[in-house]
C-alpha positions in Angstrom: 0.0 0.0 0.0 2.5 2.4 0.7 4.1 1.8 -2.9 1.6 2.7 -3.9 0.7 6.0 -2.5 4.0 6.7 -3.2 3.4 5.7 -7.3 -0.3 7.7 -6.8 2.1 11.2 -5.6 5.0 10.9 -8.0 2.2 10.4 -10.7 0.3 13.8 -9.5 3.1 15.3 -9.5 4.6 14.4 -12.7 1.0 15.3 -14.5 1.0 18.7 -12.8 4.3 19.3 -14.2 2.7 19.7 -18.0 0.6 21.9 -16.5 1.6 25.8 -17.0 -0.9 28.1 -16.7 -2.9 30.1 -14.3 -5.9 28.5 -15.1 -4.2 25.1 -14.5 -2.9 26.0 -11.3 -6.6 26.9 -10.6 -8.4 24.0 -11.5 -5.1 21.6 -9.7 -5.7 23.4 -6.7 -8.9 23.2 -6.7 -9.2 19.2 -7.5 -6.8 18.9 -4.6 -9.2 20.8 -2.6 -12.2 18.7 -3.2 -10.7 15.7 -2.8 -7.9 16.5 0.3 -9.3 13.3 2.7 -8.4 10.8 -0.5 -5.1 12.6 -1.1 -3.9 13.1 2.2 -0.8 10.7 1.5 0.0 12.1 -1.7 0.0 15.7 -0.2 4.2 16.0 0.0 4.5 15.3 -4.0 1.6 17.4 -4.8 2.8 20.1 -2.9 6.2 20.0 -4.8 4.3 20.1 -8.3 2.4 22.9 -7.3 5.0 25.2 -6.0 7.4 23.9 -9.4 3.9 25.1 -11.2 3.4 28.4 -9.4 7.4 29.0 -10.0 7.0 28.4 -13.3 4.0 30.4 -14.3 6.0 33.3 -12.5 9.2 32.7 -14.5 6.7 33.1 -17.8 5.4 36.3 -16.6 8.4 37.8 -16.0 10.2 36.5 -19.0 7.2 35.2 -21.7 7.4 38.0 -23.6 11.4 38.6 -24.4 11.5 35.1 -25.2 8.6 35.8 -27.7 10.7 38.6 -29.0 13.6 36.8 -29.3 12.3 33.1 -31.0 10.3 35.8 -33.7 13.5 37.5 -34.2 15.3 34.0 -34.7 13.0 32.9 -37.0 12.6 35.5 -39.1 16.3 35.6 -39.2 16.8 32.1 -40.0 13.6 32.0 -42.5 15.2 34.4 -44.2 19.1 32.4 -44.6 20.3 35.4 -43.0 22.1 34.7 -39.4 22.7 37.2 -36.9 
């Protein structure tokens, strides 16, 4: 049983690492919510993809849109056989 809590957390955990959004932090949190008595075990693993979540929707909104910027710039660059 306990492998398998442990298999039930790291598989949370590695599903709310695709996750990257706002809105997905939203609706994690809030299935987490709703179901915190079945969860209770997995709580540790979950709480590490949601911080790794959180961190990484702040990285975006810091940096989102020079790295926009920059891959447009690339590309055009590149589309064009010109390198810079």
């Amino acid at each position: 049983l306990a492998n398998a809590r442990t298999l039930l957390g790291a598989t949370m955990r590695a599903i709310i690492a695709n996750f990257d959004t706002p809105e997905d932090l939203e609706s994690v949190e809030s299935f987490v919510l709703s179901r915190k008595k079945e969860l209770a075990g997995q709580m540790p693993d979950i709480s590490e993809g949601i911080q790794k979540l959180k961190k990484n929707i702040q990285w975006y909104q810091i940096n989102g849109q020079n790295l926009s910027d920059w891959l447009a710039k690339w590309s055009t660059s590149h589309a064009s056989g010109h390198r810079q």
